[in-house]
N, CA, C and O of each residue as an XYZ file, in Angstrom:
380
protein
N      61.892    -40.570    -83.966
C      62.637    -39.993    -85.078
C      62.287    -40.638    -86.419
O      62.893    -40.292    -87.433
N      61.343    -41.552    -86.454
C      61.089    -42.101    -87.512
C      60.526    -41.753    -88.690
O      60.552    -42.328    -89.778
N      59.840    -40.398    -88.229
C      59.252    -39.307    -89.449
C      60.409    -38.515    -90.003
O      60.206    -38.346    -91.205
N      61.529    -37.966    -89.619
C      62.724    -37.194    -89.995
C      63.402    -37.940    -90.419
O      63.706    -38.941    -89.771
N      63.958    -37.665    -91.880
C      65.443    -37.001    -92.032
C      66.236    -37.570    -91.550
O      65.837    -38.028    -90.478
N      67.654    -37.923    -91.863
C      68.737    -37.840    -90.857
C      69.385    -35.781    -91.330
O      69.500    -35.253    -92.436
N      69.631    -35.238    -90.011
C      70.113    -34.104    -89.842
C      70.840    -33.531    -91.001
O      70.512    -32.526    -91.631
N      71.702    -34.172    -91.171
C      72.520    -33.814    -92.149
C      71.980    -33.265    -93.264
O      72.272    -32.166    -93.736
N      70.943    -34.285    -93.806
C      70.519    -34.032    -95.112
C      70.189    -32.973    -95.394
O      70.588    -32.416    -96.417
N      69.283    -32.378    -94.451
C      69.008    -31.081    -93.896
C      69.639    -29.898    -94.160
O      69.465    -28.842    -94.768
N      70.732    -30.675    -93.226
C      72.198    -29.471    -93.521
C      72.715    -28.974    -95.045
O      73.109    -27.972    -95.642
N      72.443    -30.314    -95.226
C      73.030    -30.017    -96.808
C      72.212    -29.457    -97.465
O      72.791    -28.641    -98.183
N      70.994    -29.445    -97.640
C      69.888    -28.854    -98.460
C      70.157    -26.844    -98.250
O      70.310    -25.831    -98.933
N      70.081    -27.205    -97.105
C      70.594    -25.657    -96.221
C      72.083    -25.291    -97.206
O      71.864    -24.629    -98.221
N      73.206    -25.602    -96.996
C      74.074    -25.174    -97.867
C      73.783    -25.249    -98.940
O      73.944    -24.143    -99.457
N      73.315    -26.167    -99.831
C      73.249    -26.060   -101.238
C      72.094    -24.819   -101.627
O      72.144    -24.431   -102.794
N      71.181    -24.250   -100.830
C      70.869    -23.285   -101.250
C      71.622    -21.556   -101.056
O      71.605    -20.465   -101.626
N      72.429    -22.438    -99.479
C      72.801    -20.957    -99.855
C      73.854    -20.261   -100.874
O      73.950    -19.218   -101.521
N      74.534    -21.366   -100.653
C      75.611    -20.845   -101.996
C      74.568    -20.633   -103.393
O      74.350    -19.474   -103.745
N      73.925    -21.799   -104.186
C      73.405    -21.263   -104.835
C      72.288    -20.121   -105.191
O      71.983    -19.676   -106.297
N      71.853    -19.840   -104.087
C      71.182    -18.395   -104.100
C      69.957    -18.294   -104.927
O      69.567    -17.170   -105.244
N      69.115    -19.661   -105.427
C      68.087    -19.991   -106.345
C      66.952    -19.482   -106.161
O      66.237    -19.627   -105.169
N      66.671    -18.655   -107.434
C      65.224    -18.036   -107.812
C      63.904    -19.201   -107.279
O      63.106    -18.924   -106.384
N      63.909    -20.264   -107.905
C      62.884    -21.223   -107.689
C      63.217    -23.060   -107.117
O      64.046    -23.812   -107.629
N      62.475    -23.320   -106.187
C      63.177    -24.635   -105.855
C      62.409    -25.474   -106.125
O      61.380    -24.799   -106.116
N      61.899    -27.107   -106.526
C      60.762    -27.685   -106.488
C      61.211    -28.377   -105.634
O      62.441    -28.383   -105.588
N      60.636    -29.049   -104.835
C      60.742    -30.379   -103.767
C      59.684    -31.039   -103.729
O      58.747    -30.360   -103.308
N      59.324    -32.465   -104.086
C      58.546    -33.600   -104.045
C      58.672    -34.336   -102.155
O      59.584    -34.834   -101.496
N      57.684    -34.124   -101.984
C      57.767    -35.421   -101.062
C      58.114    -34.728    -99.332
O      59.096    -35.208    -98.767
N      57.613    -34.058    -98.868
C      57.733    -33.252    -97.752
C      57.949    -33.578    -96.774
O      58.839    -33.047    -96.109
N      57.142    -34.666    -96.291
C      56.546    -35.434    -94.879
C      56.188    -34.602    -93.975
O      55.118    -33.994    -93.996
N      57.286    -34.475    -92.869
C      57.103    -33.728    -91.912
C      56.995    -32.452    -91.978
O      56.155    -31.682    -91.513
N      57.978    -32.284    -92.637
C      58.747    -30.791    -93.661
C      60.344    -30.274    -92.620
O      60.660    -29.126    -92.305
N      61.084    -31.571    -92.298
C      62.097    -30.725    -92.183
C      62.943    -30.532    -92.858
O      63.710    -29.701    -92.371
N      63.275    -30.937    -93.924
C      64.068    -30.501    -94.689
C      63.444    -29.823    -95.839
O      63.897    -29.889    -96.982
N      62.441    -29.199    -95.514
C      61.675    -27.753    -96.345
C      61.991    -27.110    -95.249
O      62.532    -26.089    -95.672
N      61.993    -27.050    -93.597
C      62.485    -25.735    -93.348
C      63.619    -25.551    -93.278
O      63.956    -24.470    -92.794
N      64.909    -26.699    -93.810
C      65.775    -25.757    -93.943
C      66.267    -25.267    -95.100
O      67.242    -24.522    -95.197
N      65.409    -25.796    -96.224
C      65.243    -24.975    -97.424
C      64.783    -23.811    -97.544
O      65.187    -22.923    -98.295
N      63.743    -23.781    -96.649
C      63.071    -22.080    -96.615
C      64.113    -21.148    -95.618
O      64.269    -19.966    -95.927
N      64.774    -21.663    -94.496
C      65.574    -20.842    -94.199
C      66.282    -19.956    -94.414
O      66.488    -18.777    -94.126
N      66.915    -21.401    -95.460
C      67.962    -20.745    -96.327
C      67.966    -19.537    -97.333
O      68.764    -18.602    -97.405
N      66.647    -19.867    -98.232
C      65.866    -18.792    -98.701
C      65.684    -17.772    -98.059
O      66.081    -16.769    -98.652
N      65.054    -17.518    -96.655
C      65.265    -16.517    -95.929
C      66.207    -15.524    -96.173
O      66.110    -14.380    -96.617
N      67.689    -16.602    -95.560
C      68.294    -15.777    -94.993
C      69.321    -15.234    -96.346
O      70.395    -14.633    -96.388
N      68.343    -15.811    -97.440
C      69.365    -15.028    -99.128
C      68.528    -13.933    -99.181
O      69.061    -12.998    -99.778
N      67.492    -13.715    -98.807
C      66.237    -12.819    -99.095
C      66.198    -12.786   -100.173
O      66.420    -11.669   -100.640
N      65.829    -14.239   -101.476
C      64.993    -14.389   -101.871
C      64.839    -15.511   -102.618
O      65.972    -15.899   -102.904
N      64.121    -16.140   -103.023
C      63.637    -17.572   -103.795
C      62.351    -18.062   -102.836
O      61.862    -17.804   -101.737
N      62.157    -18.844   -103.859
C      60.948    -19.953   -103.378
C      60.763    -21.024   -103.438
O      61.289    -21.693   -104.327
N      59.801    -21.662   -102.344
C      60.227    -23.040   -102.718
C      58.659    -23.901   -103.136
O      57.560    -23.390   -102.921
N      58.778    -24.741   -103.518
C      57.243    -25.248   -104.181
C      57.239    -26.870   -103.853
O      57.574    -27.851   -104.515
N      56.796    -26.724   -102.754
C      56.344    -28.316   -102.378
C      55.439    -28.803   -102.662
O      54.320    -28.328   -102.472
N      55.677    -29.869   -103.187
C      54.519    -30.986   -103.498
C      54.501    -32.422   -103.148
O      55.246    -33.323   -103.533
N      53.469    -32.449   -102.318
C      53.587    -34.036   -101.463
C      51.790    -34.863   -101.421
O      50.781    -34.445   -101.990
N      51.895    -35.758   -100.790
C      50.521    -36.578   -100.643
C      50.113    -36.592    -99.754
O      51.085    -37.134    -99.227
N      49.280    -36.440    -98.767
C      49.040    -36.903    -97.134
C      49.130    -37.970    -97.082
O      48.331    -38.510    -97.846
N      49.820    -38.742    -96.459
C      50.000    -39.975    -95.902
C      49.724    -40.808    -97.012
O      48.813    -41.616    -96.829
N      50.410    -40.817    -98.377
C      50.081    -41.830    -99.564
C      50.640    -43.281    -99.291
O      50.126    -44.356    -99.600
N      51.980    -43.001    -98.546
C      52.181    -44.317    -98.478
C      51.422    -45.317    -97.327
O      51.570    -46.538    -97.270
N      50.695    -44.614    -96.555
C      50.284    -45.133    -95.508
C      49.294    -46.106    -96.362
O      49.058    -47.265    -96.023
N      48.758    -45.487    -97.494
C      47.693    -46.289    -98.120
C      48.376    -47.150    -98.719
O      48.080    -48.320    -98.478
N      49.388    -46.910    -99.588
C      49.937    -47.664   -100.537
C      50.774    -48.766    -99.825
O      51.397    -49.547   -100.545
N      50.837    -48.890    -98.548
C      51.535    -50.070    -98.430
C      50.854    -50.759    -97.554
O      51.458    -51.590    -96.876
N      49.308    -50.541    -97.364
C      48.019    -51.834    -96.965
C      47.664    -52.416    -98.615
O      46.781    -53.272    -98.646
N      48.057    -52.162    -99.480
C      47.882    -52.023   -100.996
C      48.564    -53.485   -101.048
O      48.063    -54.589   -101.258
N      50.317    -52.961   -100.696
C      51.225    -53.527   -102.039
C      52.068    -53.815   -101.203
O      52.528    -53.047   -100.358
N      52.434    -55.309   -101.420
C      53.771    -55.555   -100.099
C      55.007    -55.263   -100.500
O      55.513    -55.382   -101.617
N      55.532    -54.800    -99.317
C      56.963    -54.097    -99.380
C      57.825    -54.610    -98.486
O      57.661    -55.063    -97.352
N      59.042    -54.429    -99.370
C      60.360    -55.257    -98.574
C      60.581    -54.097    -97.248
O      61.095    -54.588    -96.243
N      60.323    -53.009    -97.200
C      60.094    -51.710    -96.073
C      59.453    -52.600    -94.807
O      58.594    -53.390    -95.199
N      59.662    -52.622    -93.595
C      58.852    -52.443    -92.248
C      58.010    -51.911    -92.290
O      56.950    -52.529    -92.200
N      57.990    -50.123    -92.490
C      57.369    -49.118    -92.682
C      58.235    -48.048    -93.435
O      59.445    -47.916    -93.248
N      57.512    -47.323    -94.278
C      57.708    -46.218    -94.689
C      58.125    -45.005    -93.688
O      57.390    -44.520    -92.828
N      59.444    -44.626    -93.978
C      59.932    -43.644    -93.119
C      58.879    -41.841    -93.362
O      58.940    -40.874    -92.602
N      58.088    -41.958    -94.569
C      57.620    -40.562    -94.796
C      55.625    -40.786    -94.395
O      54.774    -40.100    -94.961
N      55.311    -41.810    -93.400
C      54.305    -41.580    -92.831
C      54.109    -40.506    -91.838
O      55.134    -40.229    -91.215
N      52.824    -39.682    -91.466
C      52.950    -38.873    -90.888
C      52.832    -39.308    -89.050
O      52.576    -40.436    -88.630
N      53.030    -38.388    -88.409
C      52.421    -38.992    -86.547
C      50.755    -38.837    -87.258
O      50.352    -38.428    -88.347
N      50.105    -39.365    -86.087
C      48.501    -39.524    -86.375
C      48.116    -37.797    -85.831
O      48.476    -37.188    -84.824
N      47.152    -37.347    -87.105
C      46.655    -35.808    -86.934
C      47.442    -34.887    -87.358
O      47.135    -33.703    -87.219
N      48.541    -35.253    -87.921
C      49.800    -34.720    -87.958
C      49.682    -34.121    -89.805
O      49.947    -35.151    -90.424
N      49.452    -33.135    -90.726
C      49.671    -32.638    -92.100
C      51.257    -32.622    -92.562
O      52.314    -32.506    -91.941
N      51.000    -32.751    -93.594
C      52.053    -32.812    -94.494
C      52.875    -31.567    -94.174
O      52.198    -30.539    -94.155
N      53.891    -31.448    -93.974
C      54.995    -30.399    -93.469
C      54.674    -29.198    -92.293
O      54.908    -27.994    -92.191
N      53.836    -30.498    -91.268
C      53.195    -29.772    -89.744
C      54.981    -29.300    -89.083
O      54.853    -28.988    -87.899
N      56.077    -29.218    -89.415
C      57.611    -28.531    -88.496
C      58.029    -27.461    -89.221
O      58.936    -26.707    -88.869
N      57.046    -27.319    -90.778
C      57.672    -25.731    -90.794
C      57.189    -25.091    -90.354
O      56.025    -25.305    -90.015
N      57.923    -23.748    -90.070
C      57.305    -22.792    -88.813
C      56.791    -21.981    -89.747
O      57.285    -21.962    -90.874
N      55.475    -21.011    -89.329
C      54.700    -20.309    -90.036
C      55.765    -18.795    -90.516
O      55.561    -18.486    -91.689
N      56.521    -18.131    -89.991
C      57.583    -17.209    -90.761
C      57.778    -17.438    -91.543
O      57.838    -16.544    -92.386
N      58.014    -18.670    -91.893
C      59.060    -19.450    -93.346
C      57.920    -19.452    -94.294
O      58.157    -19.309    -95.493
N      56.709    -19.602    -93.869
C      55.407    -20.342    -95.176
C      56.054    -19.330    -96.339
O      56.681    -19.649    -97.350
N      55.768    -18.287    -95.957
C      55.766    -17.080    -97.245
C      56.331    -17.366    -98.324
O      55.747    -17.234    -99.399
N      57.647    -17.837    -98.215
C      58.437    -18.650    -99.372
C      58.172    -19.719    -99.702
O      58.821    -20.270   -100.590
């Protein structure tokens, strides 16, 4: 579980879109991408908005053979082979 989220957050991202019902979303920082799919869900299931992710492949993986950190590890490394928001499901890309 060390690539995810705790659930919730998730959840909440999920409500806060649906009530707000938003034309455009930006989100920094993806990882896995679960909490882009439940942003895109949500989008879905308003039928309509978008969402615009923007992330690094595995930046911190570099940046912390770099630069020492009070971190163990960075919770937004990917599994090995694994792309930047490899858990959203391909239905959702469209948004």
């Amino acid at each position: 579980m060390k690539y995810f989220p705790p659930i919730d957050f998730g959840k909440a991202l999920y409500v806060i879109c649906r009530v707000m019902k938003p034309m455009t979303v930006v989100e920094t920082g993806v990882a896995a991408g679960l909490s882009t799919s439940y942003m895109l869900y949500a989008l879905e299931k308003n039928r309509r908005g978008e969402l615009h992710s923007i992330d690094m492949p595995n930046y911190e993986a570099e940046l912390i053979k770099k630069t020492p950190s009070y971190l163990p590890e960075p919770l937004s490394i990917l599994p090995p082979k694994k792309n930047v928001g490899f858990l959203v499901p391909e239905n959702l890309k469209h948004r």
